[in-house]
Residue frames as a rotation matrix with the C-alpha (Angstrom) as fourth column:
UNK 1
-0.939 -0.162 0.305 6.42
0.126 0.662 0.739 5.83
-0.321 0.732 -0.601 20.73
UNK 2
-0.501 0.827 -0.255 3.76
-0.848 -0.528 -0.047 6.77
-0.174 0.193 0.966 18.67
UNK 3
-0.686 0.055 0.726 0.78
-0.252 0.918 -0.307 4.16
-0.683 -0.394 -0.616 18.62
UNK 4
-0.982 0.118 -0.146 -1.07
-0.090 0.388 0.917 2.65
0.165 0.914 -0.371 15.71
UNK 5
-0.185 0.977 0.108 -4.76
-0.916 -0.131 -0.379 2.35
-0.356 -0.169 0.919 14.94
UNK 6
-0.989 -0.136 0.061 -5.22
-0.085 0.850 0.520 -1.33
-0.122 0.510 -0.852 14.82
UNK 7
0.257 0.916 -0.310 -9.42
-0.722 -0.031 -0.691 -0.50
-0.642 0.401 0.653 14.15
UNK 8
-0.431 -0.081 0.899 -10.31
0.483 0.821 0.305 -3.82
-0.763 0.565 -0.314 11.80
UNK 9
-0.462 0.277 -0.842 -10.95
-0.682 -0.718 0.138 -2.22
-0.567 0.638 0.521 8.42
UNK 10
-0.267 0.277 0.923 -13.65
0.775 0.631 0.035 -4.31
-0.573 0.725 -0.383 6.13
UNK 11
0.382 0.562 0.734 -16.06
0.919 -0.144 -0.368 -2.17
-0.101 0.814 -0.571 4.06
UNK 12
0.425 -0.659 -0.621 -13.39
0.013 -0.682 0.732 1.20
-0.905 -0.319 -0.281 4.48
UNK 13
-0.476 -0.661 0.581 -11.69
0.457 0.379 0.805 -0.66
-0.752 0.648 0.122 1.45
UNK 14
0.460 0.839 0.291 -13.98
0.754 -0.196 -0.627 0.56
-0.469 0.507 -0.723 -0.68
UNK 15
0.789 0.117 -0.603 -12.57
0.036 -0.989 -0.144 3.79
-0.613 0.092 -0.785 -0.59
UNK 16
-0.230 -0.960 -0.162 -9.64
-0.216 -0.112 0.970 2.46
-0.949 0.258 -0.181 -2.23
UNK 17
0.720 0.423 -0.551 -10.57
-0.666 0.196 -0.720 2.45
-0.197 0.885 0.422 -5.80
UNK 18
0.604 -0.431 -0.670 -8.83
-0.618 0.278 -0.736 -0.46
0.504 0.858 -0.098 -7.60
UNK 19
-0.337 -0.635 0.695 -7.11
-0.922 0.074 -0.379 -2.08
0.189 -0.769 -0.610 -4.22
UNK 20
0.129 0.455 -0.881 -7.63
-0.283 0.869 0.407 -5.77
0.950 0.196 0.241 -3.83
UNK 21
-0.438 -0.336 0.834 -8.22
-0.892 0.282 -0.355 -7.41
-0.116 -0.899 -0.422 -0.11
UNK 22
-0.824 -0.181 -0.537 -7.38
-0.271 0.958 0.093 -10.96
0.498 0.222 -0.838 0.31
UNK 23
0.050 0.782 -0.622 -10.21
0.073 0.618 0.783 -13.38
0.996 -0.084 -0.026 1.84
UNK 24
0.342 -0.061 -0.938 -8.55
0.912 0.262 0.316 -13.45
0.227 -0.963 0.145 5.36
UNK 25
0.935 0.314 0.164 -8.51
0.239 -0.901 0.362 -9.44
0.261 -0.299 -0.918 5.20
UNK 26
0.618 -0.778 -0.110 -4.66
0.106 -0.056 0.993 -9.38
-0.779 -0.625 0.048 6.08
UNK 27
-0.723 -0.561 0.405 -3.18
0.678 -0.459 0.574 -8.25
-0.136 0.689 0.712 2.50
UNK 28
0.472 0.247 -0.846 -3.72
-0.071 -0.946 -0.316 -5.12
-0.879 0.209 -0.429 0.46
UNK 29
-0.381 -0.838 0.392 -2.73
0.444 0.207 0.872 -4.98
-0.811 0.506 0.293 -3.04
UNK 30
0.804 0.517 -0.293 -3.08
0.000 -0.493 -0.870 -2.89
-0.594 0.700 -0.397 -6.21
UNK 31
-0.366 -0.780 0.508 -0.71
0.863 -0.080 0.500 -2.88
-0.349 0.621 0.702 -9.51
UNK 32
0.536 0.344 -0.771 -0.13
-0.107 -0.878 -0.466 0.58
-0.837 0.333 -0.434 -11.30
UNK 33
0.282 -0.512 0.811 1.07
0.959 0.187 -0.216 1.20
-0.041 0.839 0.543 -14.59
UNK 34
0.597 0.234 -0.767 3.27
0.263 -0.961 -0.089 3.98
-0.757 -0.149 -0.636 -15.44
UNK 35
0.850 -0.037 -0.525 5.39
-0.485 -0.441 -0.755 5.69
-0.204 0.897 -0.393 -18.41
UNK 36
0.492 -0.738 -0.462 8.67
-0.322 0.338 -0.884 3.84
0.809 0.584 -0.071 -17.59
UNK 37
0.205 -0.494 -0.845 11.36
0.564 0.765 -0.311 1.74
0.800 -0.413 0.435 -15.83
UNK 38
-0.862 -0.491 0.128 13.11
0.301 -0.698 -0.650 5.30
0.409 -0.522 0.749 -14.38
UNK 39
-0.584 0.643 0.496 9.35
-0.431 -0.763 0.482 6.37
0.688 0.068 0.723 -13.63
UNK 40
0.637 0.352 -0.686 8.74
0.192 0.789 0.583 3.38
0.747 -0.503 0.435 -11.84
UNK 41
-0.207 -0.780 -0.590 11.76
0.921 0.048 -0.386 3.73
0.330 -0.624 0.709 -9.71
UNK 42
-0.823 -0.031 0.567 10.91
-0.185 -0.929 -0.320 7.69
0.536 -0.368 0.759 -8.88
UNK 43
0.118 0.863 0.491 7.40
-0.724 -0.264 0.637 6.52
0.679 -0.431 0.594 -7.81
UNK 44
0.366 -0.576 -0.731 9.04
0.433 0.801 -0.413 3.78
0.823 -0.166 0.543 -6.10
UNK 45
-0.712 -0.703 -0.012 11.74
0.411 -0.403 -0.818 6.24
0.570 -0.587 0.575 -4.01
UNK 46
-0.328 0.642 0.693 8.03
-0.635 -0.693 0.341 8.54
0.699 -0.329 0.635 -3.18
UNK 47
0.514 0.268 -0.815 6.63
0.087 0.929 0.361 4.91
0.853 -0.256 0.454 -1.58
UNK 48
-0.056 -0.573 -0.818 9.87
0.829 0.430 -0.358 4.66
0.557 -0.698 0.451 0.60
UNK 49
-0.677 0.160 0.718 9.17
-0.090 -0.987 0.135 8.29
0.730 0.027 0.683 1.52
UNK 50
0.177 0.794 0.582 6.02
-0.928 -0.062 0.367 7.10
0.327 -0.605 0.726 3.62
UNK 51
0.192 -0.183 -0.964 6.97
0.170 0.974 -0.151 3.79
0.967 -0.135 0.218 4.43
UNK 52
-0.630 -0.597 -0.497 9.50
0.591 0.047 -0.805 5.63
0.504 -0.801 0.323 6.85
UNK 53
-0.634 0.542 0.551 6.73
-0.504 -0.831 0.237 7.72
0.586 -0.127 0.800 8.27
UNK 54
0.325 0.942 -0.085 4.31
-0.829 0.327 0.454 5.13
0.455 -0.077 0.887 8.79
UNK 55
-0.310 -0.654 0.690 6.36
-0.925 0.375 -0.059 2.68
-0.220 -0.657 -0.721 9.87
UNK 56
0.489 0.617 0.616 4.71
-0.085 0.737 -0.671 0.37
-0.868 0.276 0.413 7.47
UNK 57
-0.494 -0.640 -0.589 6.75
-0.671 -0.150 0.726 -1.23
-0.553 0.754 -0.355 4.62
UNK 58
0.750 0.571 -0.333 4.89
-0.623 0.442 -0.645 -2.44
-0.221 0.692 0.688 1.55
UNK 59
0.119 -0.324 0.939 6.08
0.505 0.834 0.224 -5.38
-0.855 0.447 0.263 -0.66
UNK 60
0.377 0.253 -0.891 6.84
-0.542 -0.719 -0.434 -3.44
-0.751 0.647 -0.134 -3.65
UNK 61
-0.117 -0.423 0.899 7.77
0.592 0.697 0.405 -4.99
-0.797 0.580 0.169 -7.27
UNK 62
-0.235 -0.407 -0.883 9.32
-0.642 -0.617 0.455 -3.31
-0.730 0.673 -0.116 -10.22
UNK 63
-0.276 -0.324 0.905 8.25
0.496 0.759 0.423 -4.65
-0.823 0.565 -0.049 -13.72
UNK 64
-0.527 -0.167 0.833 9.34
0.847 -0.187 0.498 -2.81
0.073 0.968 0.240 -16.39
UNK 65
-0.715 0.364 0.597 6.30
-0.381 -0.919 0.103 -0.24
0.586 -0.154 0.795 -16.22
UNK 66
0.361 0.890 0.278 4.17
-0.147 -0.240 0.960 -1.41
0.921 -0.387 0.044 -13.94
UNK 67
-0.801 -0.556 0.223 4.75
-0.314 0.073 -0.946 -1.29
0.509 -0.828 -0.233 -10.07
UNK 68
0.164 0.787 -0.595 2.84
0.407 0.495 0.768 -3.68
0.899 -0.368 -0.239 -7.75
UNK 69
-0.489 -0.102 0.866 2.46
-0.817 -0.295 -0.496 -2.35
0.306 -0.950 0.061 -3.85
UNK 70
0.114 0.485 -0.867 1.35
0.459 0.748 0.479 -5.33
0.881 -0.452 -0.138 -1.51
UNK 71
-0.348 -0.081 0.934 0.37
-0.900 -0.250 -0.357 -4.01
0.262 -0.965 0.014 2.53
UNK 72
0.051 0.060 -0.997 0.76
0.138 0.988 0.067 -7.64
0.989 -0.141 0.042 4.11
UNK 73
0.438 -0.250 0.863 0.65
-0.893 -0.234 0.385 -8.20
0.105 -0.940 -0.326 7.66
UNK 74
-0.664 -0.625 -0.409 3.61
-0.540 0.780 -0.316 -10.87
0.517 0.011 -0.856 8.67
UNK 75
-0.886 0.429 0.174 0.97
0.275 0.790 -0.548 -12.71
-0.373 -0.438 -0.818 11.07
UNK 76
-0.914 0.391 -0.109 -1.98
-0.155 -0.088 0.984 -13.42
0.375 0.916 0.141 9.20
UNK 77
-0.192 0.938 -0.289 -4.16
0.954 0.247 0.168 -13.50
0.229 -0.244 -0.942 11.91
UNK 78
-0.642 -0.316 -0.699 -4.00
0.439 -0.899 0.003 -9.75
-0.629 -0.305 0.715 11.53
UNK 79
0.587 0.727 0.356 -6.42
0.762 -0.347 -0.547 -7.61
-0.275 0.592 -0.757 9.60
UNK 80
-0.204 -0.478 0.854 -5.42
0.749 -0.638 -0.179 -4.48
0.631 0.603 0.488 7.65
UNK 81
-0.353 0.122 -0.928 -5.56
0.758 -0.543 -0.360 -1.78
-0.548 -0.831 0.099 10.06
UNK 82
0.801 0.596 -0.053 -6.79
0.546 -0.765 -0.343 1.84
-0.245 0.245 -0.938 9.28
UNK 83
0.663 -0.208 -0.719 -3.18
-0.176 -0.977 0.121 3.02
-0.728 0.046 -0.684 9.05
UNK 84
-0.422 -0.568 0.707 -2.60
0.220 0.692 0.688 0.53
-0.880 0.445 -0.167 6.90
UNK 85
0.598 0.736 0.317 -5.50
0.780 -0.443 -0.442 1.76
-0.185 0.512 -0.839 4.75
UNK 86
0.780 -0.301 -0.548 -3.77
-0.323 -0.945 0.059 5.86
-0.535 0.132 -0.834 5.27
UNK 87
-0.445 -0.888 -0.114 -0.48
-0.111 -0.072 0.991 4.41
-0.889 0.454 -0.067 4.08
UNK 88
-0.270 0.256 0.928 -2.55
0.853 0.511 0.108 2.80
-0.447 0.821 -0.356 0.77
UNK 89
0.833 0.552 0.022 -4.38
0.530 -0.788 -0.314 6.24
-0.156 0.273 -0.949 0.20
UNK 90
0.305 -0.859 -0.410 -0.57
-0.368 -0.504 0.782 8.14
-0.878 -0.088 -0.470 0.57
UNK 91
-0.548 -0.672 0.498 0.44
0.148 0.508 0.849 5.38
-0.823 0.539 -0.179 -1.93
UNK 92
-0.014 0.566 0.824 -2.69
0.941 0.287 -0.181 6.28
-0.339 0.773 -0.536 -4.44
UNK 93
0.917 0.128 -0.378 -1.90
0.052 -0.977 -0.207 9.79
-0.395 0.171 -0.902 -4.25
UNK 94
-0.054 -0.997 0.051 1.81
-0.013 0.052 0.999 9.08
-0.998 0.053 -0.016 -5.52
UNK 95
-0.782 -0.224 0.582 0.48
0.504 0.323 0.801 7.87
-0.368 0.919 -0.140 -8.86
UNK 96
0.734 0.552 0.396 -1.90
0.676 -0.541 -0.500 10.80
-0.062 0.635 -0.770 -9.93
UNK 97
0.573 -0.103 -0.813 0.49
-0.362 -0.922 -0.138 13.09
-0.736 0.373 -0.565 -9.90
């Protein structure tokens, strides 16, 4: 079983241009915009694509063109982890191309 880097991640965020972390460090969130509904849903399917890799499922939400991504941890006395961070970077590389 392959183990996780739970490393607390604070000033790391940074690197995420445009990513928002909550107050108690234990969400992750960023909204794109893109060209359409069907375009939403393809960058969407790319998401589930690493999810199953990482073993980390986002919150994901579909509106119209824009798609929110939330990385939550279910017990909030959790911090974002570093591969919680790699999955966010995977997920920011979905929407340049």
């Amino acid at each position: 079983m392959k183990r996780h880097n739970t490393q607390k991640v604070g000033a790391d965020t940074e690197l995420l241009s445009g990513w928002v972390l909550n107050k108690t460090h234990s969400r992750l969130n960023k909204s794109f915009v893109v060209d359409s509904y069907i375009d939403a849903l393809a960058h969407v399917a790319r998401i589930a694509v690493y999810a199953e890799i990482y073993k980390h499922y986002p919150v994901v939400q579909i509106q119209h063109d824009q798609v929110s991504v939330t990385i939550v941890k279910k017990d909030t006395s959790q911090k974002i982890s570093r591969d919680d961070m790699r999955l966010a970077l995977k997920i920011e590389t979905i929407f340049k191309h």
